[in-house]
C-alpha positions in Angstrom: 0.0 0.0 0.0 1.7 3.7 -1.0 1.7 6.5 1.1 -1.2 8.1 -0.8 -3.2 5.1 0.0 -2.9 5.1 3.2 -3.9 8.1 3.7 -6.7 7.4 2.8 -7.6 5.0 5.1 -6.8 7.9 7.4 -9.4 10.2 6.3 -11.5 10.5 3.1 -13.1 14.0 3.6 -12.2 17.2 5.6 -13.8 16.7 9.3 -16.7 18.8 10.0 -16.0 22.5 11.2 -18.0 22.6 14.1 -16.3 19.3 15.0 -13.1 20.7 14.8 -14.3 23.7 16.9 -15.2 21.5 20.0 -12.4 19.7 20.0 -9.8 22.4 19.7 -9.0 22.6 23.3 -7.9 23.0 25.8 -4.3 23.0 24.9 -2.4 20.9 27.7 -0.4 22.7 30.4 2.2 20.1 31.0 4.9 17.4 29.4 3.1 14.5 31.4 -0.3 15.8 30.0 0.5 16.6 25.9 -0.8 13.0 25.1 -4.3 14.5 26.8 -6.7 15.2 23.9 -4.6 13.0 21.3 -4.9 9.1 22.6 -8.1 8.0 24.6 -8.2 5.1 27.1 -8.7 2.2 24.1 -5.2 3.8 22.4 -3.3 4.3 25.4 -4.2 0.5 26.0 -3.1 -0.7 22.6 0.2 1.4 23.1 0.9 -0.2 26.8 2.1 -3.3 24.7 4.7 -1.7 23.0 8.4 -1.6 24.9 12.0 -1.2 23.9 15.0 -3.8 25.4 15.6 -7.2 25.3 12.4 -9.7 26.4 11.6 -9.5 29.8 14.2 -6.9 30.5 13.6 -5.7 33.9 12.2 -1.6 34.4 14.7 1.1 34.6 14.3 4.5 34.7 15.3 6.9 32.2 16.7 5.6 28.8 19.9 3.8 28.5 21.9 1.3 26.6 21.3 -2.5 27.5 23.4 -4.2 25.1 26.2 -2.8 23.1 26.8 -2.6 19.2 30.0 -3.5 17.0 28.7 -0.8 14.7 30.8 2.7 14.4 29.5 5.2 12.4 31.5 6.4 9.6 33.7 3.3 9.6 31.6 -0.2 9.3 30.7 -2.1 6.4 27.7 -2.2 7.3 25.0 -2.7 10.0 24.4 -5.5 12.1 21.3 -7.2 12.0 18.8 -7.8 14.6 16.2 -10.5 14.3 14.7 -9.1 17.7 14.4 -5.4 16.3 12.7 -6.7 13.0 10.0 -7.8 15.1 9.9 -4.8 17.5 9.9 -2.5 14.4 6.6 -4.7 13.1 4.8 -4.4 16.1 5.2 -1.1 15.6 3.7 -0.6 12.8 0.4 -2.5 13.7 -0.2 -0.8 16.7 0.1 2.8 14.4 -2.5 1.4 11.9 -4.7 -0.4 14.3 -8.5 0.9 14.7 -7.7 2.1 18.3 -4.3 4.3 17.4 -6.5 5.8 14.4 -9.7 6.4 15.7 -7.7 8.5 18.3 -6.0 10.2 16.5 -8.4 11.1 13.7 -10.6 12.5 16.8 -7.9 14.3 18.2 -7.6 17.8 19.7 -4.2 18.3 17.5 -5.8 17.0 14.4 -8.7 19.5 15.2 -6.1 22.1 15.0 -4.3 21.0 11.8 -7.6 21.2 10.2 -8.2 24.9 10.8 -4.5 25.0 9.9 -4.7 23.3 6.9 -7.8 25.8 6.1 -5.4 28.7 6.6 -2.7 27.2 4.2 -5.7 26.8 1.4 -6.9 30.6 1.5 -3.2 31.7 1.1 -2.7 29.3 -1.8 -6.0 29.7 -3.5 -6.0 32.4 -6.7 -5.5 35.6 -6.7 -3.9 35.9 -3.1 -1.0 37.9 -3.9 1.2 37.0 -0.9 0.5 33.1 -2.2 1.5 33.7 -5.9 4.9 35.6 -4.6 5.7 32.3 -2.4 4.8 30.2 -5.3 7.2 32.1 -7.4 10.0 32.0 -4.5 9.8 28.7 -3.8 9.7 27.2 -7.7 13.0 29.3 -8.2 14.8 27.1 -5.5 16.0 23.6 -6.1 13.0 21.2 -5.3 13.4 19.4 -2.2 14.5 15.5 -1.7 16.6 13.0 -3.6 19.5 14.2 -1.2 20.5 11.3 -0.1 21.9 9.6 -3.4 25.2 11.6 -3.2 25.4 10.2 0.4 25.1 7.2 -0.5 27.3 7.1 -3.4 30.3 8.6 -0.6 29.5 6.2 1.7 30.4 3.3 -0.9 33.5 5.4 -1.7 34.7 5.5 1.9 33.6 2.3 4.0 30.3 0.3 2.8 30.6 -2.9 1.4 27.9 -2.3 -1.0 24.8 0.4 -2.1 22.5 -1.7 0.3 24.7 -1.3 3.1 25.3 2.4 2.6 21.8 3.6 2.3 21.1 1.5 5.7 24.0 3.0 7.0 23.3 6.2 5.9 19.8 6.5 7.5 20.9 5.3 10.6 23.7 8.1 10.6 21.4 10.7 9.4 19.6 10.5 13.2 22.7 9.2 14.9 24.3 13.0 13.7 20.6 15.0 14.6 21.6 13.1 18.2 25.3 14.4 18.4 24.5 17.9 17.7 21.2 18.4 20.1 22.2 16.4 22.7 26.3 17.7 23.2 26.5 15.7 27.0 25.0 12.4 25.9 27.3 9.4 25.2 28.1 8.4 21.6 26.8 4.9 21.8 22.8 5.9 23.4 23.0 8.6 20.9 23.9 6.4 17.9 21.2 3.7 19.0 18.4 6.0 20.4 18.1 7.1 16.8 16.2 4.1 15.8 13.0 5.2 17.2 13.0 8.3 14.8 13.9 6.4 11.6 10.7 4.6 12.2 9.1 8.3 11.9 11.3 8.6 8.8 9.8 5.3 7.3 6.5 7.1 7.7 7.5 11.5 6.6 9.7 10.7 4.2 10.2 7.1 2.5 7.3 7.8 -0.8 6.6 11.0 0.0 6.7 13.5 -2.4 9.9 14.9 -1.0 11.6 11.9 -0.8 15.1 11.4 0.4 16.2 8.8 -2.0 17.9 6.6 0.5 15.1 3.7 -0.2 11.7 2.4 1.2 9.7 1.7 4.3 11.4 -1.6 4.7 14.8 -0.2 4.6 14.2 2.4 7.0 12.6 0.0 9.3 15.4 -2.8 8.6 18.0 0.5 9.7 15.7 0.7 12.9 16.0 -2.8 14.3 19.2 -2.9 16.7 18.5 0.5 18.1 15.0 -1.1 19.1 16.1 -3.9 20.7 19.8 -2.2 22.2 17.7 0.3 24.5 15.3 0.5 27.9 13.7 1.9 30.2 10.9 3.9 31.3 11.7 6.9 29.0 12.3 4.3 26.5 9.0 2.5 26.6 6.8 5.7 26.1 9.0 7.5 24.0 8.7 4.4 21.7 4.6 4.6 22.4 4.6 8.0 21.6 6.3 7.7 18.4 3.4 6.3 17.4 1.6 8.8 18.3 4.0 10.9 15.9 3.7 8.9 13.1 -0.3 8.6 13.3 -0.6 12.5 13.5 2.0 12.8 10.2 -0.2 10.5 8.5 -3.3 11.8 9.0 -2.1 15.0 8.3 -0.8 14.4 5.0 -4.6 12.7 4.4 -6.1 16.1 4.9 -3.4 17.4 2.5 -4.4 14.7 0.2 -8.4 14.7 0.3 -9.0 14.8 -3.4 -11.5 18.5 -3.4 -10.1 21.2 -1.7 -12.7 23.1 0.4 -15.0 25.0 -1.5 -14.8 28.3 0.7 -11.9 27.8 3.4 -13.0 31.1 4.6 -16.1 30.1 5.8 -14.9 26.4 6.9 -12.2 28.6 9.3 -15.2 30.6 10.7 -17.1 27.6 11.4 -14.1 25.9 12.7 -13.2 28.8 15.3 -10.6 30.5 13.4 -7.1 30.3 13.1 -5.2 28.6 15.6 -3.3 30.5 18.5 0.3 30.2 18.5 -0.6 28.1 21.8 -2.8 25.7 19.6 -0.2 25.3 16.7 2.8 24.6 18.8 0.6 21.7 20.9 0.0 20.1 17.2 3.7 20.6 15.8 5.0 19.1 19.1 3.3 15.6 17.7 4.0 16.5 14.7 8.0 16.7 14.8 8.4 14.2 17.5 9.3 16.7 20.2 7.5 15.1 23.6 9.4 11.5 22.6 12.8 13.0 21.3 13.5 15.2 24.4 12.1 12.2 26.5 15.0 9.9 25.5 17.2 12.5 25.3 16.9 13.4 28.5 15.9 10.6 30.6 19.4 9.5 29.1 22.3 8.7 32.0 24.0 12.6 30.5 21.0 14.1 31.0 19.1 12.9 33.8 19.2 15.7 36.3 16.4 17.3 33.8 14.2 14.3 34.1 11.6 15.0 36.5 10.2 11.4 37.3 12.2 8.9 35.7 10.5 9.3 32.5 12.3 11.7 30.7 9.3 14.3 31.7 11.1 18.0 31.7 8.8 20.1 33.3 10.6 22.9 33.5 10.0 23.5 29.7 6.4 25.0 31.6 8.0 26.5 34.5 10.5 28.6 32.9 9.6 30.8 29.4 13.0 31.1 28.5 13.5 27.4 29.1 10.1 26.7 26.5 11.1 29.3 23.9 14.7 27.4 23.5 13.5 24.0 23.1 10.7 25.3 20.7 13.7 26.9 18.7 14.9 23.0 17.4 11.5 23.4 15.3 11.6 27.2 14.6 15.3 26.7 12.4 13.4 24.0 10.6 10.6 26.4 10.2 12.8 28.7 8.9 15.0 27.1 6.9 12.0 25.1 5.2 9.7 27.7 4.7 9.6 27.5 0.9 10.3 24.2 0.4 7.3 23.6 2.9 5.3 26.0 0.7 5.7 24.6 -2.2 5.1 21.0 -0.9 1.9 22.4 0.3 2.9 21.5 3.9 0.7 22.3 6.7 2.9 22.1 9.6 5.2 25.7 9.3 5.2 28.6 12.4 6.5 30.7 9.6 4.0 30.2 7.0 0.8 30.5 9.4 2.3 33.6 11.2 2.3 35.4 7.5 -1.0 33.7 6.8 -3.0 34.3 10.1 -1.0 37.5 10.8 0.1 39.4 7.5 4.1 40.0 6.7 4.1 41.6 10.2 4.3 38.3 12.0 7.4 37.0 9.8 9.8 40.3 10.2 12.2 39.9 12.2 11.3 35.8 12.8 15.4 34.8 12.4 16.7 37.9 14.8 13.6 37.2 17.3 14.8 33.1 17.5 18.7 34.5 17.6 17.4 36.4 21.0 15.8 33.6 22.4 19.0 31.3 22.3 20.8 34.3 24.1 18.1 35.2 26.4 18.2 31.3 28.0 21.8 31.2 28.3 21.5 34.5 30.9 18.1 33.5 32.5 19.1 33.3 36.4 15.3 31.8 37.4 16.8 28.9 39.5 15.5 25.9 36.9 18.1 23.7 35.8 18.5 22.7 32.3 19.8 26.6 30.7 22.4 25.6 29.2 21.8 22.0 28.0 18.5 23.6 26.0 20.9 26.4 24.9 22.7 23.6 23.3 19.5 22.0 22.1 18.9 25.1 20.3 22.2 26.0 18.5 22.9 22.2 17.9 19.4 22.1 15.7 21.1 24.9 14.1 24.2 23.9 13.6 22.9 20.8 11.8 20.3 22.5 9.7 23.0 24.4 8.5 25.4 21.7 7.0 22.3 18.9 6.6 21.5 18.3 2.0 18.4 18.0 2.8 17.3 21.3 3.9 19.5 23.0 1.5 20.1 26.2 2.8 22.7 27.3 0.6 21.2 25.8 -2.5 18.4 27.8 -1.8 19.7 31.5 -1.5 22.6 30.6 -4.1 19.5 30.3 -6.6 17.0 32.9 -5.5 20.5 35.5 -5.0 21.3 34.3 -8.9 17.9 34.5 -10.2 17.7 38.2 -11.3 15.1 40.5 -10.7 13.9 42.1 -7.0 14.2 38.7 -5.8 18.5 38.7 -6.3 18.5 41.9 -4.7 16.3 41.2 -1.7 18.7 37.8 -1.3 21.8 38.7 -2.5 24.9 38.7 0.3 25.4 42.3 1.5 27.9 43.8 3.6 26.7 42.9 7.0 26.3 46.7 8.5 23.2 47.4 7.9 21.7 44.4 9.4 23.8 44.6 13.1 21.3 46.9 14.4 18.0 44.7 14.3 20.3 41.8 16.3 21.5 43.7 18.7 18.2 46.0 19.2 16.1 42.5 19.5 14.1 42.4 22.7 11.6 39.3 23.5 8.6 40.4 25.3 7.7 37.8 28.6 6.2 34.6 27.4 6.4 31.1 25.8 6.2 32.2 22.4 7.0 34.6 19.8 3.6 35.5 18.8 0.4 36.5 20.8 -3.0 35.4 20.2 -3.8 36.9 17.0 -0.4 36.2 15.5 1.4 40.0 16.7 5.0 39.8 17.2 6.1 39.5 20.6 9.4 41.3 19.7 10.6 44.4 19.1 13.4 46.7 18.5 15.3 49.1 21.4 17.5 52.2 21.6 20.4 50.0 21.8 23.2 53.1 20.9 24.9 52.0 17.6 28.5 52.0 19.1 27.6 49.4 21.4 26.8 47.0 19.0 29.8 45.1 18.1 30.6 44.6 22.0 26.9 43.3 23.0 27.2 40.8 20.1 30.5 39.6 20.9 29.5 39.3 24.5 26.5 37.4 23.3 29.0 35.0 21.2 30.9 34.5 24.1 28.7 32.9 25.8 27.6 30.4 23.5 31.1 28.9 23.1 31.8 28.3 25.8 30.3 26.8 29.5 29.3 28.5 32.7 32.3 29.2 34.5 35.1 28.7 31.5 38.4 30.9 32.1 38.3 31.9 27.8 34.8 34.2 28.0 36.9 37.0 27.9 39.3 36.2 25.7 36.4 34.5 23.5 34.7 38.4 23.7 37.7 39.7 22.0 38.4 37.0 19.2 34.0 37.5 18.3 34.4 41.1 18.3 36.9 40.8 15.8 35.1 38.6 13.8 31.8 40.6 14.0 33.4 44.2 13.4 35.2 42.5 10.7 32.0 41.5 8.5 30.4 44.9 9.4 32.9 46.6 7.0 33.8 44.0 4.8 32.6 44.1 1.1 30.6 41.1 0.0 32.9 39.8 -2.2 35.9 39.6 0.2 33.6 38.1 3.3 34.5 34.6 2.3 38.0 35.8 3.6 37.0 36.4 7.0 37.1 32.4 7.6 40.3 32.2 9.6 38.4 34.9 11.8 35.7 32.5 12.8 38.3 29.6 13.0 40.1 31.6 15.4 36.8 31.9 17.9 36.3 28.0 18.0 40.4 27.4 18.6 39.9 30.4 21.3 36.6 28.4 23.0 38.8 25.2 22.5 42.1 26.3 24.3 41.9 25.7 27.6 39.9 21.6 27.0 43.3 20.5 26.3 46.8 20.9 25.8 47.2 19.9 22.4 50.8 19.8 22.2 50.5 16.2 24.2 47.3 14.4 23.5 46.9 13.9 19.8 43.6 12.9 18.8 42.3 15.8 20.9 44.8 18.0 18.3 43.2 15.8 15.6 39.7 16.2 16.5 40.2 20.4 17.4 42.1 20.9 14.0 39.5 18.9 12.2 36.4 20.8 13.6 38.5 24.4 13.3 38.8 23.9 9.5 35.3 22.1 9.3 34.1 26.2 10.6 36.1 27.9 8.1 34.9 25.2 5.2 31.2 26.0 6.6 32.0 30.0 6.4 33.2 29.6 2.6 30.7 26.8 1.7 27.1 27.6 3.1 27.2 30.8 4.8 28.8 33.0 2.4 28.6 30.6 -0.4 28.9 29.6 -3.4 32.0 28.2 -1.3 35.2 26.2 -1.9 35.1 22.4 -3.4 35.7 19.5 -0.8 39.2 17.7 -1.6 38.3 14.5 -2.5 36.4 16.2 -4.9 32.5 14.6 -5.3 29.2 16.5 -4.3 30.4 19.1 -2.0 27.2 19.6 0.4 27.4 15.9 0.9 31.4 15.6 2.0 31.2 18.7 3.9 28.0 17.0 5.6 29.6 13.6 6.1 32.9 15.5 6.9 31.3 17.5 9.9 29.3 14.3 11.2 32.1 12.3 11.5 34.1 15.2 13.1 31.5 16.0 15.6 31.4 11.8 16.0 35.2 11.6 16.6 34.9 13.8 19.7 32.8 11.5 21.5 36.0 9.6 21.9 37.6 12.0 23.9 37.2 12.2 27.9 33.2 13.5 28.3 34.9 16.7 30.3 36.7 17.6 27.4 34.7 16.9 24.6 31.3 18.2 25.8 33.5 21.8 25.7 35.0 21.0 22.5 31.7 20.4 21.1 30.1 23.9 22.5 32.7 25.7 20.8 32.2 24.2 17.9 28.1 24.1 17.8 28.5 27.5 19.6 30.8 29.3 16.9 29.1 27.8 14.1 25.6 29.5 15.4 27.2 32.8 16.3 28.7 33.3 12.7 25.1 32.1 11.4 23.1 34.7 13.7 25.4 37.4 15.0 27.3 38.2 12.3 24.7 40.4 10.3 25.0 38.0 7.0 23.7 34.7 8.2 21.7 32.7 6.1 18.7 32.1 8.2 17.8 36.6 8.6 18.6 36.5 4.8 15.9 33.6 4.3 13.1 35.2 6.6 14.6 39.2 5.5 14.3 38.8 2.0 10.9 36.6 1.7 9.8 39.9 3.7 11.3 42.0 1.1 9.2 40.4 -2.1 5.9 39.9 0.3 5.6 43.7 1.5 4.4 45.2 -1.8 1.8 42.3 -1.8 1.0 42.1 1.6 -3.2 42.9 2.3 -6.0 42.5 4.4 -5.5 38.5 3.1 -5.3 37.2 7.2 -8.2 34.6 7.5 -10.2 35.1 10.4 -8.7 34.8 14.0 -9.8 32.6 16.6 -12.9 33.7 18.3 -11.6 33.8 22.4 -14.2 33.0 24.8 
């Protein structure tokens, strides 16, 4: 059965809107209750039978490796196999398409809300909606997205497989294994390797057949790249991540049936009235959450051995997500890049899941300026919060990992995409050519968040703004801001870290946009500057091995994606896939080293990579969300559907 097919056996016909209106709320106020409104008593029975481990594997808490693997990433043949996880994996699968998993879902307060969502994305797409036909033409003048994983592939047979099988299995596993080492900096390289097999399963499910299709094979390879992981971890955290999963998968599929319901509505207008009107920023982030996998990634992740002084209750639950704004807007941000980032691509797949789209939608080309410098803030803002919760700093991480990865990750194509829309004449090369970053310093460092969870109120507003921030301070709030991301609480470089940003920063506020490539050893220097005190380098050589390898991987990524068109790999091939496999294995390597050492020699890295993407007025993501803004505001009208009716 395709994807398209079964779909349908998801939904045949939009849900009625007065349905959707009564079951739109109330959005849940806590980790342990996000499952409330999405699986009823008969699902969360059918679920209960599904566990991770070996048979009869006593309960732990938390997450955590119960028997090890012979596979290393970047250097096996292959992948072993795991009779056990093959049948794991399949029960899976029929507990997501059993009656109870999608009855619940189908009549679920999230799917509710992707309805009215889905309603929104049809009046901005339907004729004669100017800010719709400007999108259209943005996103068919970017490279389409999928089929990345072919030159992958094709690398992976060049360096270590034993055959194409083997390196798209390989290459699947990797692909979460990598998402693992960049999010989750304090974990240990085996769990996050392993973990991973939970989320191919969600792969094998959003991407295998879909119209955006990696490349790297079918449902039954993704699901055959799952099995050890399955099987190789336990516990608590384990078990209802796994359950949860699931839940993820059932929500992606019956989303994509909504997308796929042959008519379109005949007035969406109406339909949204009906339905209660857009959905809150509240409402939206409660469905995205399922969605992208958020409640059972951060579950494993933290209910993990690194992680566990976040976990509330031996279940991975991180409550302090709800106790502390700061802490929410962070984690939230691990989406919002993605957002970002995938904004056209999303567009033109007629995706229904995007913060960006449905702020422009629901709240006019208001909502979307200044999206990039308001998520830049929030990263900052969590990294100086002094409320008392713990977990700052490892959500910091979180955040500028997500980034980090998006950044150097083919599938999201962030340098393919501005290298053709800055290329592709017209006001749309000047609104996304690279300019000199000057003008651009004064919106970062100006950026306020107002108090809250999320960056836009009720009726879509902007919940940031712009202060009197005096120009010549500029330069030495950003480099202070840089500072701390590179390096942990209580590291002896801060201040000399201030000084090497600074130079950086001033540097690409005068520099001409042909010569900013050159500022690479600038940036290089920051990350050595973070990295100094881990080690001493002149004794221990694979720490000099793995520093010098990350130190030119930031100046390859400066050259390559952020100021682009960039520098050809050596070996030559497809250069966004060695500079991708280059990094992952980099950023792999350093989970040799001591956990002391390379926990700080991965926050330099994750942490200078974001500050040259966000703080140095040129990054790719403001030049994304600035010039989209730039070709909507001529268009932009009273186009915003109706807003939710508050009680």
């Amino acid at each position: 059965m395709g994807v398209q097919e079964e779909a349908r056996v998801w939904a045949d016909r939009f849900p009625d809107p007065v349905v959707v209106r009564q079951r739109r709320g109330p959005v849940p106020d806590s980790l342990a209750r996000l499952a409330d409104g999405l699986a009823d008593q008969a699902c969360r029975q059918r679920l209960a039978r599904l566990t991770m481990g070996p048979p009869g594997y006593p309960g732990l808490d938390g997450a955590q490796v119960v028997t090890a693997t012979d596979y290393r990433p970047y250097e096996s043949p292959g992948i072993p196999s795991s009779p056990e996880g093959d049948r794991l994996c399949a029960e899976f699968m029929d507990a997501l398409f059993s009656d109870e998993v999608t009855k619940s879902v189908q009549e679920s307060g999230p799917m509710a809300i992707l309805a009215a969502t889905d309603a929104v994305r049809q009046i901005l797409a339907r004729p004669g909606n100017p800010v719709g036909n400007r999108l259209a033409a943005l996103a068919a003048a970017i490279p389409a997205k999928g089929g990345e994983a072919g030159p992958v592939i094709a690398e992976y047979v060049a360096r270590h497989a034993m055959d194409a099988t083997q390196a798209a299995l390989m290459a699947v596993r990797d692909y979460w294994g990598s998402i693992n080492t960049f999010w989750l900096p304090r974990g240990a390289g085996e769990f996050l390797d392993l973990f991973g097999a939970v989320f191919i399963l969600a792969s094998a499910i959003d991407y295998a057949g879909a119209s955006d299709d990696s490349g790297a094979g079918g449902r039954d390879l993704h699901v055959k790249a799952a099995g050890e992981g399955t099987v190789a971890v336990a516990g608590r955290a384990a078990d209802l991540a796994f359950q949860e999963t699931v839940l993820t998968c059932g929500v992606m599929l019956a989303k994509d049936a909504l997308r796929d319901v042959a008519d379109p509505l005949p007035d969406p207008h109406r339909y949204l009235a009906d339905a209660g009107g857009a959905p809150t920023p509240h409402e939206y982030r409660w469905a995205r959450w399922w969605d992208a996998a958020m409640l059972p990634y951060f579950r494993l992740g933290f209910g993990s051995p690194s992680y566990r002084m976040l976990d509330d209750d031996g279940t991975g639950t991180f409550d302090a997500a709800f106790r502390c704004h700061r802490i929410r807007r962070a984690i939230d941000n691990s989406y919002r890049y993605n957002e970002i980032i995938g904004i056209l691509t999303d567009y033109a797949q007629e995706e229904t899941c995007n913060e960006a789209l449905l702020a422009v939608a629901a709240g006019g080309v208001r909502a979307l300026t200044g999206y990039a410098t308001a998520c830049a803030r929030v990263v900052d803002d969590v990294l100086v919060c002094d409320c008392g919760e713990d977990g700052h700093e490892e959500v910091a991480e979180t955040a500028m990992g997500a980034l980090a990865w998006y950044l150097v990750t083919p599938r999201y194509g962030v340098r393919a995409q501005l290298s053709a829309l800055s290329t592709a004449g017209g006001d749309f090369q000047r609104a996304f050519s690279l300019n000199t970053a000057g003008s651009q310093f004064g919106s970062i460092a100006r950026t306020r968040l107002a108090d809250g969870d999320m960056l836009h109120g009720p009726g879509w507003e902007p919940l940031w703004h712009e202060d009197g921030t005096p120009e010549t301070h500029w330069a030495d709030q950003l480099a202070e801001r840089a500072a701390r991301r590179v390096v942990t609480t209580g590291t002896g470089t801060a201040r000399a870290c201030a000084t090497a940003a600074h130079k950086a920063i001033s540097a690409c506020a005068t520099t001409t946009p042909d010569r900013l490539p050159q500022l690479a050893s600038l940036w290089r220097e920051l990350f050595l500057t973070a990295a100094a005190l881990t080690v001493d380098t002149t004794t221990d050589t694979t720490t000099d091995d793995v520093v010098t390898r990350l130190a030119d991987l930031t100046a390859r990524i400066w050259e390559h994606v952020i100021t682009g068109p960039g520098i050809a790999p050596s070996p030559p091939g497809n250069a966004d896939a060695v500079l991708s496999i280059d990094t992952y294995q980099a950023v792999w390597d350093s989970y040799s080293l001591p956990p002391r050492q390379g926990i700080r020699i991965r926050r330099a890295f994750i942490g200078t990579l974001t500050s040259s993407v966000e703080l140095s007025g040129i990054g790719p993501c403001s030049r994304l969300i600035d010039g989209i803004v730039t070709v909507l505001t001529p268009q932009d009208r009273d186009h915003a559907p109706s807003r939710r009716r508050l009680p």
